[in-house]
Structures are given as structure tokens and as C-alpha cells.
C-alpha positions in Angstrom: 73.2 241.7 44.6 72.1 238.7 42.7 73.4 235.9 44.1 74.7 232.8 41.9 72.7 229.8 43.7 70.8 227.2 41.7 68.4 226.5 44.7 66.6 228.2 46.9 65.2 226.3 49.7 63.0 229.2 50.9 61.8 229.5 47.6 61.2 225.8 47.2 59.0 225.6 50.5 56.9 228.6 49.9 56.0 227.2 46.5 55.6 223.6 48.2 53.1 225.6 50.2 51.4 227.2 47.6 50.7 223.9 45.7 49.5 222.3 48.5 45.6 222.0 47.7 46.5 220.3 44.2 49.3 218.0 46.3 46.2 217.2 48.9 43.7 216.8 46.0 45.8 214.8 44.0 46.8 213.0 47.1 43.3 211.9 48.1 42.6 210.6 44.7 45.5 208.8 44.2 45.1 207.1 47.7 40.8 206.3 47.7 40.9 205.3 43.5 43.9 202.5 44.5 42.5 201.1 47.9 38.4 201.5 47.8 38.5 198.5 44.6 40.7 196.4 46.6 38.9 196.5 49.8 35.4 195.7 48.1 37.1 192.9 46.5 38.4 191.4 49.5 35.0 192.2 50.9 33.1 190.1 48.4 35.7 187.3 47.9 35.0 187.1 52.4 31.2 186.9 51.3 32.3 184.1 48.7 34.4 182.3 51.5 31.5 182.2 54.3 29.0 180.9 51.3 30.9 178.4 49.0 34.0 177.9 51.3 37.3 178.4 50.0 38.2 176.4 47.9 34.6 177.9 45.4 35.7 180.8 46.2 39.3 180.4 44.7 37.1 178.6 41.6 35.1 181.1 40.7 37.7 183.4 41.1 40.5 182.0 39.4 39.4 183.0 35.7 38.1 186.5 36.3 41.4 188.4 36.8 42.7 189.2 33.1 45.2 191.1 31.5 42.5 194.0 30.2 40.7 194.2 33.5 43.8 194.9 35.7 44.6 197.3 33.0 41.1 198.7 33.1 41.2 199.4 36.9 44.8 201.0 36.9 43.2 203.4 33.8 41.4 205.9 36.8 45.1 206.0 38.5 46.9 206.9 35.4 44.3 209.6 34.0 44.7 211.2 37.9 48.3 211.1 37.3 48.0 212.7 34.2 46.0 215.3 34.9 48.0 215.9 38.1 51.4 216.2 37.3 50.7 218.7 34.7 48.3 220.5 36.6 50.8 220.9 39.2 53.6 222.1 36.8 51.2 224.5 35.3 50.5 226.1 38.8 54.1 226.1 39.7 54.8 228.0 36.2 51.7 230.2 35.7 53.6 233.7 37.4 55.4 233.7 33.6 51.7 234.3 32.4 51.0 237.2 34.6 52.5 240.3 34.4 52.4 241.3 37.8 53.3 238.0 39.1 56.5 238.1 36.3 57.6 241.0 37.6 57.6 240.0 41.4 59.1 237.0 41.2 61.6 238.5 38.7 62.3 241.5 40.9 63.4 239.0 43.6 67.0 238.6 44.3 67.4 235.0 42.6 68.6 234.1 39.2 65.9 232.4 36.8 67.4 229.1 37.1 66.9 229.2 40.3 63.5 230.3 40.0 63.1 227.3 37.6 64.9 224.7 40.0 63.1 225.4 42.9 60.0 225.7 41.8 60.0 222.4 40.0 61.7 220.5 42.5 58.5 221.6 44.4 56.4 220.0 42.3 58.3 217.3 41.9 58.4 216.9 45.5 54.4 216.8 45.4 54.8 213.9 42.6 56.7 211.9 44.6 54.9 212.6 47.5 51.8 211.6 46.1 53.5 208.5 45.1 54.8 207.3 47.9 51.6 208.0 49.9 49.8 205.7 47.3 52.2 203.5 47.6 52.2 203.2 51.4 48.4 202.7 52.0 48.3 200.6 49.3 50.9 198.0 51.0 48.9 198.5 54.6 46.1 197.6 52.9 46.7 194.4 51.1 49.0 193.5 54.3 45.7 194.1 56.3 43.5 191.9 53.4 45.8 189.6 53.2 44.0 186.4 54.2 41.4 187.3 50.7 
């Protein structure tokens, strides 16, 4: 009764949901560690612009932005997103490491590649997920700054 599929969408969406507080977590970080920086520095380049006008603002400005600090504020993004993605993998994965969780999920009618697939494609759904959240916001809100 073992059935030769490679995917399993009901097993894919029931680990999806199971994940889901990492995803959310990981999510929220993600989202408020790439937006909060850019909307106090539009905030204090608008304090700049009402007090030296423009044109001191751009000034004073102009030399600040270097290679090492734009690397600096992206490190918070990239240690989330490496503690994310594996954390997510790990919960996806961690039934192998029980016994009673082994033998439930291995008791089911699905092969173990399909076990495998699904399960990661549902962290890898969180990933890009994640991702493209980021990724969103993070366009809405320089659209919305856009005159700093």
C-alpha cells in the first residue's frame, strides 16, 4: 500500500503548519531589522533638511555611507538568516531524532523521499517566504521615504 509519489501536498502543508512560529519569528525579524534603520535614517536626514536645508543636508551626508557600514548594517540580516534557515531545517528534520516521532512518520503510507521532499520544500517555502516578505516592505518603505 505504499504508494510511489515524490510529494505529498498534505504532508507538505501540515509541516508548513507546524513550522509556522519559526516562519512568523523569523518573519518579524527579517521585516523590523531591514525597515526600523531606514526609517530613522530618513527621519534624521528630514531633521537635517528642515535645519540646514537641503543642499547641507546632502553635504554632510554625502561621505558617511561606506562600503564597511552598509556591510555592517546588512550583518544583523545575515546572522537572522543564518540562524533561521537552519533552525527551520532542524525542526523540519528533528522526528529522525525521536523515536516515537521516527516511527509515526515512518509508519505512514509515504516513501522516505517523499517524507524528505515535502518536508523540505516546506521549509523552503518558509525561506522564501520570509524573503519575499522582506523584500516587499522593504520596497513600500523606501517608495514611501523616497523624498530623503
Amino acid at each position: 500500500m505504499n504508494n510511489k509519489k515524490i510529494f505529498s501536498f498534505n504532508l507538505f502543508f501540515e509541516t508548513f503548519k507546524q513550522i509556522k512560529a519559526i516562519g512568523i519569528i523569523g518573519t518579524l525579524l527579517m521585516v523590523g531589522l531591514g525597515t526600523v534603520p531606514r526609517i530613522f535614517e530618513a527621519m534624521e536626514y528630514g531633521v537635517m533638511m528642515d535645519t540646514m536645508g537641503a543642499e547641507g543636508a546632502d553635504m554632510l551626508l554625502s561621505g558617511r555611507i561606506t562600503t564597511i557600514e552598509v556591510i555592517s548594517e546588512y550583518f544583523f540580516l545575515c546572522f537572522v538568516f543564518l540562524v533561521i534557515a537552519p533552525l527551520l531545517t532542524m525542526s523540519v528534520l528533528k522526528f529522525l531524532n525521536d523515536r516515537k516521532m521516527s516511527d509515526f512518520y515512518h509508519s505512514l503510507s509515504h516513501t522516505r523521499i517523499c517524507l524528505y521532499v515535502s518536508r523540505i520544500l516546506a521549509a523552503i517555502a518558509w525561506i522564501f517566504l520570509i524573503l519575499v516578505a522582506s523584500y516587499i516592505v522593504n520596497v513600500i518603505a523606501y517608495t514611501a521615504m523616497s523624498d530623503y
